[in-house]
N, CA, C and O atoms as a Tinker XYZ file with bonds, in Angstrom:
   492  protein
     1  N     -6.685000  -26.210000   -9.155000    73     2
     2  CA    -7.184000  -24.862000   -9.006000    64     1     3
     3  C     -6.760000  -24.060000  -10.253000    63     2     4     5
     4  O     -5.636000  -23.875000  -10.721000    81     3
     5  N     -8.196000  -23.557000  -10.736000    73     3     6
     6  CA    -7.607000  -22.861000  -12.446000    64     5     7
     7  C     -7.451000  -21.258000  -11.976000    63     6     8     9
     8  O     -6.595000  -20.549000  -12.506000    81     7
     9  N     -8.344000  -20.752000  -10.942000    73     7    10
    10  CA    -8.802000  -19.147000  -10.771000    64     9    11
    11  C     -8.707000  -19.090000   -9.333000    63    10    12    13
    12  O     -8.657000  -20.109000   -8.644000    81    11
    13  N     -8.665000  -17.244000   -8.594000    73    11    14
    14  CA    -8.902000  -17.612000   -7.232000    64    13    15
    15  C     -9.532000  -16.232000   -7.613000    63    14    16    17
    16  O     -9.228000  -15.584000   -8.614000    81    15
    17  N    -10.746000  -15.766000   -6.371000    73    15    18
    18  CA   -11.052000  -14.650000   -6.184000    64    17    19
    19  C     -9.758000  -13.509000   -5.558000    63    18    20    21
    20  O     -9.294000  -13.574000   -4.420000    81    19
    21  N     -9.427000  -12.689000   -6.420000    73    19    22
    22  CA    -8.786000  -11.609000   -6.295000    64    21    23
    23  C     -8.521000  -10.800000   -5.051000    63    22    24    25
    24  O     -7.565000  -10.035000   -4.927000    81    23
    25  N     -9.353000  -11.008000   -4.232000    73    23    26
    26  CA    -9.775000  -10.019000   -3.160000    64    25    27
    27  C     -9.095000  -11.258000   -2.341000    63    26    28    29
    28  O     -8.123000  -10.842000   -1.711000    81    27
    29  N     -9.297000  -12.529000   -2.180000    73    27    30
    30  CA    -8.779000  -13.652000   -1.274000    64    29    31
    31  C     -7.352000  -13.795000   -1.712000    63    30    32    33
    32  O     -6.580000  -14.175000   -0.832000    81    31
    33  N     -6.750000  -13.515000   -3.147000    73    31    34
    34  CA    -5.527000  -13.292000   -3.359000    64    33    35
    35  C     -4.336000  -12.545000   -2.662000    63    34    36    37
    36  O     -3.192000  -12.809000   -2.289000    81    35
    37  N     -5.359000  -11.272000   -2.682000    73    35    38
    38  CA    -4.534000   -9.808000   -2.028000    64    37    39
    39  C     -4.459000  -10.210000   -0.611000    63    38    40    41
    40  O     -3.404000   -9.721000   -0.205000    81    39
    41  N     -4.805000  -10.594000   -0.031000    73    39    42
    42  CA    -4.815000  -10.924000    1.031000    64    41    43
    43  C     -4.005000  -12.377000    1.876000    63    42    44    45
    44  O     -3.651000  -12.637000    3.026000    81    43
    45  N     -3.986000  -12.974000    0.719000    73    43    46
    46  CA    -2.908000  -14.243000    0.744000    64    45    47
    47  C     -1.714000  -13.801000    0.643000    63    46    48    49
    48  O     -0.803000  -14.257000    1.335000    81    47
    49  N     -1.552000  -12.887000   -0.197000    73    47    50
    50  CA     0.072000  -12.140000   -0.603000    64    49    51
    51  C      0.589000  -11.127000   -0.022000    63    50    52    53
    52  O      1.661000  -10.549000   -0.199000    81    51
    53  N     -0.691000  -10.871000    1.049000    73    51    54
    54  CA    -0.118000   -9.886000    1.834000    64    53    55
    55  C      0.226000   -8.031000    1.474000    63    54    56    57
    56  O      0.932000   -7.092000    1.842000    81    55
    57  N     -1.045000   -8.468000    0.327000    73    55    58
    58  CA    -1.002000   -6.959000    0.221000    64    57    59
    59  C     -1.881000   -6.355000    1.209000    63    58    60    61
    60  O     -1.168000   -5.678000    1.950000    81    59
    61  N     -2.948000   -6.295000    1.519000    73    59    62
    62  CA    -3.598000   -6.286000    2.871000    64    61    63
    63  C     -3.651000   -6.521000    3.672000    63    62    64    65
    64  O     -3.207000   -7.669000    3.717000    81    63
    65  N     -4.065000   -6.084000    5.010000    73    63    66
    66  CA    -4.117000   -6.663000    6.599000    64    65    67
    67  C     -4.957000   -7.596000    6.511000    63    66    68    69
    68  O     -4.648000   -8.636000    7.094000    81    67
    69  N     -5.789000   -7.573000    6.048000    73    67    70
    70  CA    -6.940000   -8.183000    6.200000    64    69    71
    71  C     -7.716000   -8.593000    5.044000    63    70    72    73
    72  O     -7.500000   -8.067000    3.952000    81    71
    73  N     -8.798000   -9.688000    5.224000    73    71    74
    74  CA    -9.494000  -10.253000    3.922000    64    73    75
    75  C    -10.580000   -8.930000    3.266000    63    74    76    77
    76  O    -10.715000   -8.511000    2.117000    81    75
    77  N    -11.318000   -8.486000    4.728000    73    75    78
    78  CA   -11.809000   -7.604000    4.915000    64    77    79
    79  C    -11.666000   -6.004000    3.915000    63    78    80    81
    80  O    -12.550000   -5.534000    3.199000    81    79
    81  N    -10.277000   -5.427000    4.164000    73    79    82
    82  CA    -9.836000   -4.603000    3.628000    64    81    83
    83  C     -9.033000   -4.948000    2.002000    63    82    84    85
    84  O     -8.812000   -4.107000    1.129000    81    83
    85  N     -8.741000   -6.271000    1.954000    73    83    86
    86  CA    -8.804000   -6.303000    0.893000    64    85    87
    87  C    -10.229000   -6.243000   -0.408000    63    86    88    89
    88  O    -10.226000   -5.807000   -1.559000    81    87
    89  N    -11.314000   -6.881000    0.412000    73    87    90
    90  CA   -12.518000   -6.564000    0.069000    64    89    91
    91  C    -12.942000   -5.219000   -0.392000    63    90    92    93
    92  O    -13.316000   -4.822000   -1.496000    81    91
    93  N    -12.804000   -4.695000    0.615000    73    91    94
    94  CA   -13.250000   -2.853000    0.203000    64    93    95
    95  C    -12.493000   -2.204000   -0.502000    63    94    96    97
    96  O    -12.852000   -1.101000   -0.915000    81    95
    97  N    -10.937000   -2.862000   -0.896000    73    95    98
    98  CA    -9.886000   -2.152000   -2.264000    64    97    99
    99  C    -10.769000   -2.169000   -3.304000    63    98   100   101
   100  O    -11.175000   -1.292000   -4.065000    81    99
   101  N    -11.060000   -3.712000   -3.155000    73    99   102
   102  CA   -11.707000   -4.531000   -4.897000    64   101   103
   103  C    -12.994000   -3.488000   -4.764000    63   102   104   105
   104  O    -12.834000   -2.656000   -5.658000    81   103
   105  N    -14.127000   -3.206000   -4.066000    73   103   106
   106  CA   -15.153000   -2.908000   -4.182000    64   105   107
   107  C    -14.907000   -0.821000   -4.759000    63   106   108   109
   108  O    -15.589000   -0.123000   -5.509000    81   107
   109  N    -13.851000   -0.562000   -4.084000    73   107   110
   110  CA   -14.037000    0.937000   -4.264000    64   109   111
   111  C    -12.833000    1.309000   -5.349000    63   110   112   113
   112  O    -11.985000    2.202000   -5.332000    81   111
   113  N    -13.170000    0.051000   -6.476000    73   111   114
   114  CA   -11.859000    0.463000   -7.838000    64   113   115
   115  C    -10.474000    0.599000   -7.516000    63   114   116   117
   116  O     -9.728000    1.059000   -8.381000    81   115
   117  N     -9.795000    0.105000   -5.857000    73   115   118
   118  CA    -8.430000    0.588000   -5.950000    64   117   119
   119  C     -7.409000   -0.386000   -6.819000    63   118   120   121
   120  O     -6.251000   -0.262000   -7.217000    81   119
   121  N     -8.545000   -1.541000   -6.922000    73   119   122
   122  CA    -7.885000   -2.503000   -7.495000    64   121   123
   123  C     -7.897000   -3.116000   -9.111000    63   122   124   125
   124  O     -8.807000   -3.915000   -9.332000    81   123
   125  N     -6.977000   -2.817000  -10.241000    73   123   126
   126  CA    -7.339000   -3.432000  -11.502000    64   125   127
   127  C     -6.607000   -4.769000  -11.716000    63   126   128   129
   128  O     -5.656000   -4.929000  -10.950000    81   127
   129  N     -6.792000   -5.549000  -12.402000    73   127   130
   130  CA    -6.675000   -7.078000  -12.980000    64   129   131
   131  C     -6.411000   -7.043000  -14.636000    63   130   132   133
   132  O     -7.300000   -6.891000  -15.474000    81   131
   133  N     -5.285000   -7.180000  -14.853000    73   131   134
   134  CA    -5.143000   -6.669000  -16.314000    64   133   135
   135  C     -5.607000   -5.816000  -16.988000    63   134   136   137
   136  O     -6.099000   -6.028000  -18.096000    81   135
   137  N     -5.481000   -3.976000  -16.077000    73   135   138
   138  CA    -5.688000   -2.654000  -16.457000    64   137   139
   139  C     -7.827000   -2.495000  -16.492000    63   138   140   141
   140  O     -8.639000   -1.744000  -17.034000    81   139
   141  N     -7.875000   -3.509000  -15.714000    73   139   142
   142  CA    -9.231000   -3.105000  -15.976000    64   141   143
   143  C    -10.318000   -3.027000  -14.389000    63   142   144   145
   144  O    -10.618000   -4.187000  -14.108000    81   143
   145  N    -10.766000   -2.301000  -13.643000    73   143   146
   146  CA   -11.289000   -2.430000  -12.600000    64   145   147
   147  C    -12.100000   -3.692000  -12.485000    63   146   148   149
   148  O    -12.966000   -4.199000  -13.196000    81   147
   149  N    -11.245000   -4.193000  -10.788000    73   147   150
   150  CA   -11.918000   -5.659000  -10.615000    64   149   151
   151  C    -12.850000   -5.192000   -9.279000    63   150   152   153
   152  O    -12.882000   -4.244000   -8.494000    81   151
   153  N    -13.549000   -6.391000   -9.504000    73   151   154
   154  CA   -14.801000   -6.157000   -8.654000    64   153   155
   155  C    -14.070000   -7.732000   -7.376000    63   154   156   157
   156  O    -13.303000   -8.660000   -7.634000    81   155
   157  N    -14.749000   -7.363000   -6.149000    73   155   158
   158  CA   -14.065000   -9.073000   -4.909000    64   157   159
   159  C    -13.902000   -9.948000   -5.674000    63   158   160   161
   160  O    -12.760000  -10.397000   -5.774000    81   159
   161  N    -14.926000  -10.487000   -6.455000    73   159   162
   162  CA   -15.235000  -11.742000   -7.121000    64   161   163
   163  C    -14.856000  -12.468000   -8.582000    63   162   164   165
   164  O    -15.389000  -13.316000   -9.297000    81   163
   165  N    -13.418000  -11.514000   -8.632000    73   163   166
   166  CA   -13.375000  -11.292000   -9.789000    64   165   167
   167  C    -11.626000  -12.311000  -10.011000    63   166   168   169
   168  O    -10.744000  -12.286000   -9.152000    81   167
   169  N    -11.526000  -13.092000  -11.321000    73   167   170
   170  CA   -10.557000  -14.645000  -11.084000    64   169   171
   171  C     -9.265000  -13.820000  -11.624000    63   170   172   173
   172  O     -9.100000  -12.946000  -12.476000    81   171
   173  N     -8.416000  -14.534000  -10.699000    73   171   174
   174  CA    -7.365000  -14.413000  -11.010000    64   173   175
   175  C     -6.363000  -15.115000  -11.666000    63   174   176   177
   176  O     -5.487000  -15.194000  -10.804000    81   175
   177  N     -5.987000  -15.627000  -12.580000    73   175   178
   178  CA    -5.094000  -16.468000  -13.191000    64   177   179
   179  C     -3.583000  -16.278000  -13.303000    63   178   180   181
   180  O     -3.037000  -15.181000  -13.422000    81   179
   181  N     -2.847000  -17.681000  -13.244000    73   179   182
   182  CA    -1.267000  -17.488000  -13.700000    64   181   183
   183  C     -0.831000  -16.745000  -14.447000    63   182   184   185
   184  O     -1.061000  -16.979000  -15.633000    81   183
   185  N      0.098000  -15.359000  -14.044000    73   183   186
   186  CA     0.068000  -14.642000  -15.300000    64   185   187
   187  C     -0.204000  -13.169000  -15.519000    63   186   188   189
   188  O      0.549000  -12.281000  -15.921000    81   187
   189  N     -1.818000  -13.131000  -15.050000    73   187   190
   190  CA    -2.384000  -12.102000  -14.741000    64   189   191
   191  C     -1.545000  -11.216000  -14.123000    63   190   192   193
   192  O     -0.550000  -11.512000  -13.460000    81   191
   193  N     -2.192000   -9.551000  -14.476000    73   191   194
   194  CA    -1.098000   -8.545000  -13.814000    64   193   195
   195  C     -2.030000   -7.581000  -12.663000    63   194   196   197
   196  O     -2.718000   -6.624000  -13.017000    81   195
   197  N     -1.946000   -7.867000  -11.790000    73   195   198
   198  CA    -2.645000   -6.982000  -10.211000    64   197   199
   199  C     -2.279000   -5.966000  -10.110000    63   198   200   201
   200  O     -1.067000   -5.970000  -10.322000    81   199
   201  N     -2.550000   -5.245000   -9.946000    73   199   202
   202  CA    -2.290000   -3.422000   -9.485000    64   201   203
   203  C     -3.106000   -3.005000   -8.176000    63   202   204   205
   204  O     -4.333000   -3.005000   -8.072000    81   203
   205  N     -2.463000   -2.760000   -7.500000    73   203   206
   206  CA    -3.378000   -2.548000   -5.470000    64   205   207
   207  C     -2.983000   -1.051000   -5.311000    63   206   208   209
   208  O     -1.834000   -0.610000   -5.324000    81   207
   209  N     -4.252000   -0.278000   -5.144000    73   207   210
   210  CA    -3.152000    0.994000   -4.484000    64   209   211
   211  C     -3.715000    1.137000   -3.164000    63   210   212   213
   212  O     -4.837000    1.025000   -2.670000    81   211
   213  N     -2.426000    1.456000   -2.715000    73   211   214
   214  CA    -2.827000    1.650000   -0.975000    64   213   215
   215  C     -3.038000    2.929000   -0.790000    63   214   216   217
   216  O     -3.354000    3.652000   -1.735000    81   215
   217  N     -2.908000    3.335000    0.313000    73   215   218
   218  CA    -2.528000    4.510000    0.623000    64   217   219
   219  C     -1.104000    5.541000    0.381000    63   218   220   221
   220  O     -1.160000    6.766000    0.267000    81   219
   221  N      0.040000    4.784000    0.343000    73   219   222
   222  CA     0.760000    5.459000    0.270000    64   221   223
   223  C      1.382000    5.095000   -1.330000    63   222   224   225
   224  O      2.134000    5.990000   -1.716000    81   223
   225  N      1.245000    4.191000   -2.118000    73   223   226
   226  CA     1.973000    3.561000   -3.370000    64   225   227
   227  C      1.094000    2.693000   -4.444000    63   226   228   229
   228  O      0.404000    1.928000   -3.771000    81   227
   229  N      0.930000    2.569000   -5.325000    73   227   230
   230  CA     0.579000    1.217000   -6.229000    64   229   231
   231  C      1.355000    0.483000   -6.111000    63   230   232   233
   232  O      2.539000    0.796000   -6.238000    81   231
   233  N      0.918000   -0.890000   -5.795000    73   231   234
   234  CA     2.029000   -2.579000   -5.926000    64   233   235
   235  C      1.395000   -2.961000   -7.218000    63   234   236   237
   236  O      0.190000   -3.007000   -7.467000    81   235
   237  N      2.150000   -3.162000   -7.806000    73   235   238
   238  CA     1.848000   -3.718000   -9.548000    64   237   239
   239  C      2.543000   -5.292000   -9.248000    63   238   240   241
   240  O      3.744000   -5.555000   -9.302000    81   239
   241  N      1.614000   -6.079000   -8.977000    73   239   242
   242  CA     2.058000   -7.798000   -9.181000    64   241   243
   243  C      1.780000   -8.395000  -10.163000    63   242   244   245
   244  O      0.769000   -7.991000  -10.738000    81   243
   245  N      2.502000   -9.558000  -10.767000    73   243   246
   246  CA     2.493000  -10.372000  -11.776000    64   245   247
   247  C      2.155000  -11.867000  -10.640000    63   246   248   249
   248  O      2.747000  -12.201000   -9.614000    81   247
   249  N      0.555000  -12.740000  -11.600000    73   247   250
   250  CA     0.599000  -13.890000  -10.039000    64   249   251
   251  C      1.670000  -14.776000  -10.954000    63   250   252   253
   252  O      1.729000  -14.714000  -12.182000    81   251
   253  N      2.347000  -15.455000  -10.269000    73   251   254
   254  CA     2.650000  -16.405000  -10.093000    64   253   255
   255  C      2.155000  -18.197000   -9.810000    63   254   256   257
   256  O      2.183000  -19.255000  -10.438000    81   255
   257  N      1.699000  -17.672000   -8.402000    73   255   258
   258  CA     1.120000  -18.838000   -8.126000    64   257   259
   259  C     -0.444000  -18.720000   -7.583000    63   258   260   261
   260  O     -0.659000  -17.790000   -6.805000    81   259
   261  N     -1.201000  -19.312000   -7.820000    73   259   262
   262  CA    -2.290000  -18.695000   -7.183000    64   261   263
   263  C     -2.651000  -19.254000   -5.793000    63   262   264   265
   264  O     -2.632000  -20.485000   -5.825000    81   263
   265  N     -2.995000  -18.726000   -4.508000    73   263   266
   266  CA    -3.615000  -18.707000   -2.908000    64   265   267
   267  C     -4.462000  -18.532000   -2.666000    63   266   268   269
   268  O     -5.139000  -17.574000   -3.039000    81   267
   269  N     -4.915000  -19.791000   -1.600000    73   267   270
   270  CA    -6.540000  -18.953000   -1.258000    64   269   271
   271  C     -6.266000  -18.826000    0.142000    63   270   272   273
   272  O     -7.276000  -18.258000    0.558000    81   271
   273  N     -5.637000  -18.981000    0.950000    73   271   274
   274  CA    -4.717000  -18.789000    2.362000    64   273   275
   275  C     -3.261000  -18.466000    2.385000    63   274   276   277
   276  O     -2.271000  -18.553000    1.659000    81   275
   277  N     -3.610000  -18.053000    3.569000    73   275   278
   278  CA    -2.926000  -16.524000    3.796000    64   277   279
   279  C     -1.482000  -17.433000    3.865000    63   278   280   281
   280  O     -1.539000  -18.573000    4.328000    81   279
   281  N     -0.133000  -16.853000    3.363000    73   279   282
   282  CA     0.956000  -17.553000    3.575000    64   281   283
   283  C      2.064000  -16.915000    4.338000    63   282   284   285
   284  O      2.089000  -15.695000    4.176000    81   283
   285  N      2.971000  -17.379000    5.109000    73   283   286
   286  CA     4.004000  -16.101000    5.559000    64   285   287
   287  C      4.975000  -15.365000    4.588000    63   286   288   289
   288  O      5.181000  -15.662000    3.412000    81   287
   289  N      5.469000  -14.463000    5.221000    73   287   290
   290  CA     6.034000  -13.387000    4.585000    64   289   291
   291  C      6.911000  -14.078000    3.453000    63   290   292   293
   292  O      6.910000  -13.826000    2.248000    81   291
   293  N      7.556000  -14.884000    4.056000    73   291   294
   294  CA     9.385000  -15.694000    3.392000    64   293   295
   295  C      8.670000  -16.037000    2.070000    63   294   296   297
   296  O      9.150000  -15.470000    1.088000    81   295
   297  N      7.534000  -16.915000    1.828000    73   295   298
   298  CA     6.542000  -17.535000    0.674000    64   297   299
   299  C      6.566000  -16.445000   -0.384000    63   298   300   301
   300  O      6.847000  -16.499000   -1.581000    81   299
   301  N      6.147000  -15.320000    0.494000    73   299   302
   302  CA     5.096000  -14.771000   -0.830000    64   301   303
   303  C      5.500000  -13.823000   -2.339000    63   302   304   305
   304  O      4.861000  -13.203000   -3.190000    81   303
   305  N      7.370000  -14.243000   -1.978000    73   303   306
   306  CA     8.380000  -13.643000   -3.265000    64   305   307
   307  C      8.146000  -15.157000   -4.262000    63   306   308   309
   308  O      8.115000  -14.964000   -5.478000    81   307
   309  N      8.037000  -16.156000   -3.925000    73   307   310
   310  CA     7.631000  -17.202000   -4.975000    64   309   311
   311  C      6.075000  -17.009000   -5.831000    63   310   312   313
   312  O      5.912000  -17.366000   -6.998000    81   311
   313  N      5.020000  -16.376000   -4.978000    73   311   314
   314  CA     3.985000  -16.525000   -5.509000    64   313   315
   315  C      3.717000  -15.732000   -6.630000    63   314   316   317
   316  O      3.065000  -16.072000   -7.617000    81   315
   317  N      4.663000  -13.855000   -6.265000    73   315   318
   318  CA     4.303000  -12.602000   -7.024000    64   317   319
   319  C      5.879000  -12.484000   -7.517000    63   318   320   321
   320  O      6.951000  -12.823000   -7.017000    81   319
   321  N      5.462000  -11.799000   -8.813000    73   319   322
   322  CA     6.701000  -11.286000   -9.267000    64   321   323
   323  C      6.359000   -9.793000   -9.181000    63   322   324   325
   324  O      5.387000   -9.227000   -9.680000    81   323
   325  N      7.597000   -9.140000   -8.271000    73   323   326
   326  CA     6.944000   -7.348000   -7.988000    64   325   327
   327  C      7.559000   -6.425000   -9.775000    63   326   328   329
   328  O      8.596000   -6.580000  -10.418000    81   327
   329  N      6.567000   -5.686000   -9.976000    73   327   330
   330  CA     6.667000   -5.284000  -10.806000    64   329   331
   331  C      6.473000   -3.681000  -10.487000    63   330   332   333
   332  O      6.323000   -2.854000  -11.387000    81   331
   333  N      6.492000   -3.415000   -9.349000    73   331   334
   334  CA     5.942000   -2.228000   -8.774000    64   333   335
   335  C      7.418000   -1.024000   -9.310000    63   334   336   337
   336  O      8.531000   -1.532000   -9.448000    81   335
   337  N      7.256000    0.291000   -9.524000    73   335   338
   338  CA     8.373000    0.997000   -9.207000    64   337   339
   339  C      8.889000    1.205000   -8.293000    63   338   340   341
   340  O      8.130000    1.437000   -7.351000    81   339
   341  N     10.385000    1.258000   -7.984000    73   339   342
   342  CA    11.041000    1.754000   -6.973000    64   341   343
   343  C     10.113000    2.926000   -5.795000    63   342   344   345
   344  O      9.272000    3.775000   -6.091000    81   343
   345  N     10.514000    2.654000   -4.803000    73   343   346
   346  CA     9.762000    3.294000   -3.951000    64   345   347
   347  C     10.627000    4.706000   -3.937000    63   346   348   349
   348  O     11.857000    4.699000   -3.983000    81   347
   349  N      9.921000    5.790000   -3.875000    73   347   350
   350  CA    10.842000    7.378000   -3.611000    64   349   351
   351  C     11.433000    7.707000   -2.618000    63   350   352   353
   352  O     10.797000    7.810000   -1.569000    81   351
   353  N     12.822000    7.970000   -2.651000    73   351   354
   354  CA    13.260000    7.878000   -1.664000    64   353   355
   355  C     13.009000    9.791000   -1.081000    63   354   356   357
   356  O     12.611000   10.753000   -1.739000    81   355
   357  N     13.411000    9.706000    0.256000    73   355   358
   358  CA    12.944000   11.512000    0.718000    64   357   359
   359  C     14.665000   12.038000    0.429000    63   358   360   361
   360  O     15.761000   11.512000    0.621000    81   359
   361  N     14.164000   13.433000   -0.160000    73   359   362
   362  CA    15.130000   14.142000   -0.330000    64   361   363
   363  C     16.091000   14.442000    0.852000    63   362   364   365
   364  O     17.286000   14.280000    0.607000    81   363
   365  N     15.893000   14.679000    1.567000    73   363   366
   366  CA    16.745000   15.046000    3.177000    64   365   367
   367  C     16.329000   14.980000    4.116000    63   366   368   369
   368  O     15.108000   14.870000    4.230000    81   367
   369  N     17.161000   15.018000    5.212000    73   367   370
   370  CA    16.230000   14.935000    6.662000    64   369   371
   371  C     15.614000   15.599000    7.370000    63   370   372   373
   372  O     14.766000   15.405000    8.240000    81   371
   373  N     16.407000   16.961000    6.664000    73   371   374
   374  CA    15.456000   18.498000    7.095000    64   373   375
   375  C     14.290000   18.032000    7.212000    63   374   376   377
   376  O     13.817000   17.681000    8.293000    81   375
   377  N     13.542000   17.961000    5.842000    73   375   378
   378  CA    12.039000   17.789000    5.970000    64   377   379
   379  C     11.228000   16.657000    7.387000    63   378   380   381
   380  O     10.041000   16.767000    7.692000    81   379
   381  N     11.954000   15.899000    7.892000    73   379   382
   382  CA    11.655000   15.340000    9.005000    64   381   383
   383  C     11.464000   15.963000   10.102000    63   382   384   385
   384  O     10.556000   15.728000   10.899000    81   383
   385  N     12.747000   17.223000   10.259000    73   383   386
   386  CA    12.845000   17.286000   11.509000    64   385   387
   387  C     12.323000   19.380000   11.163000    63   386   388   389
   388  O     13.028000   20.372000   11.347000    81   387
   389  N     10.830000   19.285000   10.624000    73   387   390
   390  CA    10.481000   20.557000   10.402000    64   389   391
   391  C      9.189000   20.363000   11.485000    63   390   392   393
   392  O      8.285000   19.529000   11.450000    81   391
   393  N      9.449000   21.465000   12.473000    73   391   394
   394  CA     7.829000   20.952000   13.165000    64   393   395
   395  C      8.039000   20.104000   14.476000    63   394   396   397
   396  O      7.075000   19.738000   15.148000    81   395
   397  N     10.005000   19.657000   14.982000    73   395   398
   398  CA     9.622000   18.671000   15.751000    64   397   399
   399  C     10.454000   19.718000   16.606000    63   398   400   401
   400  O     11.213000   20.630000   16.278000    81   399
   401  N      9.946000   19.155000   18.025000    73   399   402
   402  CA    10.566000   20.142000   19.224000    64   401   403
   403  C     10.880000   18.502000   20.442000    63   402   404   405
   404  O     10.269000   17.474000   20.733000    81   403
   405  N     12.117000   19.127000   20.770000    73   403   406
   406  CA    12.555000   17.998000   22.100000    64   405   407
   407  C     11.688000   17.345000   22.842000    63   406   408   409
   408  O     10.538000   17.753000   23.005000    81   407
   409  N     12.129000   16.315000   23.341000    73   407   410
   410  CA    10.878000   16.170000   24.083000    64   409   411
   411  C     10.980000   16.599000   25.517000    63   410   412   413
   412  O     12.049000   17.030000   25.950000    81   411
   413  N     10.118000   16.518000   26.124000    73   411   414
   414  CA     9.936000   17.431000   27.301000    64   413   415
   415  C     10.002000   18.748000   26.943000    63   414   416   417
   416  O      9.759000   19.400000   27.959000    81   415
   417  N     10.244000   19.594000   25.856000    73   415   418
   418  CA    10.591000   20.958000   25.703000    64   417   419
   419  C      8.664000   21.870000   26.442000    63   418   420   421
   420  O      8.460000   23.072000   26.607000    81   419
   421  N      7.972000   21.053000   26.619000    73   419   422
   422  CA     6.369000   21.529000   26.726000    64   421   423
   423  C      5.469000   21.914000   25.722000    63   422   424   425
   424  O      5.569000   21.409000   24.604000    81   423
   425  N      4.678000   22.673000   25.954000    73   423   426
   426  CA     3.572000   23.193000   24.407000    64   425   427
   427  C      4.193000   24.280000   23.918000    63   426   428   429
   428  O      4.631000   25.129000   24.694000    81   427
   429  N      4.325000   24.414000   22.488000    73   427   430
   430  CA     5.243000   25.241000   21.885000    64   429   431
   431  C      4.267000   26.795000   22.492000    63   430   432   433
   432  O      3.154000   26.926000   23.001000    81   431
   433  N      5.282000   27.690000   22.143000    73   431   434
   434  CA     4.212000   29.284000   22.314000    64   433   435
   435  C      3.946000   29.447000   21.081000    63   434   436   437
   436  O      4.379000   28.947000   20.042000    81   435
   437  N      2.626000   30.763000   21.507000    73   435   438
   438  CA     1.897000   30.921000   20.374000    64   437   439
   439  C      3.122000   31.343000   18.830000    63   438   440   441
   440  O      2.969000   31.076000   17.638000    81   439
   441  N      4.355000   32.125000   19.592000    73   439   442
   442  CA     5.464000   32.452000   18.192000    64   441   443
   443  C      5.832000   31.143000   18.094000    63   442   444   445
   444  O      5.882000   30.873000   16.894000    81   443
   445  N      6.120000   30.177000   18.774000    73   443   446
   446  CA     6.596000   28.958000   18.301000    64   445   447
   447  C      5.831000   28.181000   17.557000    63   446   448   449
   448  O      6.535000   27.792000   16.626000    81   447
   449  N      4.474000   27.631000   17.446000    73   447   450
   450  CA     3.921000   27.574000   16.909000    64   449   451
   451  C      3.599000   28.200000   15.229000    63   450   452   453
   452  O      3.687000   27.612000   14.151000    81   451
   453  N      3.271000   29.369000   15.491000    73   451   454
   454  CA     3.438000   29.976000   13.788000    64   453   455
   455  C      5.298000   29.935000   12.953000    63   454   456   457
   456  O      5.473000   30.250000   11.776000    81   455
   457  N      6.198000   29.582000   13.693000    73   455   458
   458  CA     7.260000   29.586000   12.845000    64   457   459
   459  C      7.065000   27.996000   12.515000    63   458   460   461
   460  O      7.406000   27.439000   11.472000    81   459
   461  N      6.633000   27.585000   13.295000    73   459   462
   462  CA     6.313000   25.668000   12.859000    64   461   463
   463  C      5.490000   25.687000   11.801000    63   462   464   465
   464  O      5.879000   24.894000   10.943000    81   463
   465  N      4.257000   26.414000   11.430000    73   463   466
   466  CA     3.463000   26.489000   10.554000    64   465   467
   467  C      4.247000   27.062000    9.221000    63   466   468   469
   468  O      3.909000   26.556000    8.152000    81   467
   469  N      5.345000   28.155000    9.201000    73   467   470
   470  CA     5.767000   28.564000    8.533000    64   469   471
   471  C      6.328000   27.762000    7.864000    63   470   472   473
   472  O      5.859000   27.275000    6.835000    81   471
   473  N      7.223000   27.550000    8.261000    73   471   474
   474  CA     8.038000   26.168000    7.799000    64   473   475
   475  C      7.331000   25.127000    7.106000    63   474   476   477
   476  O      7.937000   24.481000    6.251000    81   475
   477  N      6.276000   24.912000    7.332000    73   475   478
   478  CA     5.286000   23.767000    7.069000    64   477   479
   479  C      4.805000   24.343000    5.044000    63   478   480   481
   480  O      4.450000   23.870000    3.964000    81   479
   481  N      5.055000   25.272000    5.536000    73   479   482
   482  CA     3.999000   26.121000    4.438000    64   481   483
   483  C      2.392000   26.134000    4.119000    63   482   484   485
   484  O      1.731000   26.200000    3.082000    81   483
   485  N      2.062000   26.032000    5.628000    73   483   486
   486  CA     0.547000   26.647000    6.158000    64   485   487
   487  C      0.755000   27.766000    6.461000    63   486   488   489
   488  O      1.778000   28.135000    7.036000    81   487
   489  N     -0.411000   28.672000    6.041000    73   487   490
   490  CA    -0.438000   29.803000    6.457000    64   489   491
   491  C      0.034000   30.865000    5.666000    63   490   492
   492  O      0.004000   32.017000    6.098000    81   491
């Protein structure tokens, strides 16, 4: 095996749930292949540098090995070398606990409500 389709890659390595959704990364540009937008069908070689953005981060992979099935989790630090940046960590916990009320406390009131928004910085 010299190449694999990209989109069957991401999905072997577990950057995606699914073959599916890895499909629609490649198709809607989230995905480049040595800085350049890849299309599903597009080869991947030893070497090559992947960039996936999800929703919440870019994973910047280097392949390693190339997959055309899906492998478990423990595998897939042999296949990719992560090249991604450190993930951000959250400044404090305040910001978690802005907006949250006990549970059972019921539906906030209408003043409870707008100091939740306040806080939020809506409004």
């Amino acid at each position: 095996m010299v190449a694999v389709r990209v989109d069957k890659w991401l999905w072997a390595v577990r950057v995606y749930k699914s073959r599916s959704a890895s499909n629609d990364a490649c198709s809607n540009s989230r995905v480049l292949v040595n800085e350049e937008v890849a299309k599903p069908a597009t080869k991947v070689k030893v070497g090559d540098i992947v960039e996936a953005r999800r929703k919440d981060r870019t994973v910047i992979y280097q392949v390693v090995q190339l997959l055309e099935k899906r492998v478990g989790a423990a595998l897939v630090p042999k296949a990719v070398e992560d090249l991604s940046p450190p993930v951000p960590k959250r400044d404090s916990g305040e910001e978690l606990l802005l907006g949250r009320r006990d549970r059972g406390a019921g539906r906030p009131t209408k003043r409870d409500r707008r100091q939740i928004q306040r806080l939020k910085g809506k409004k």
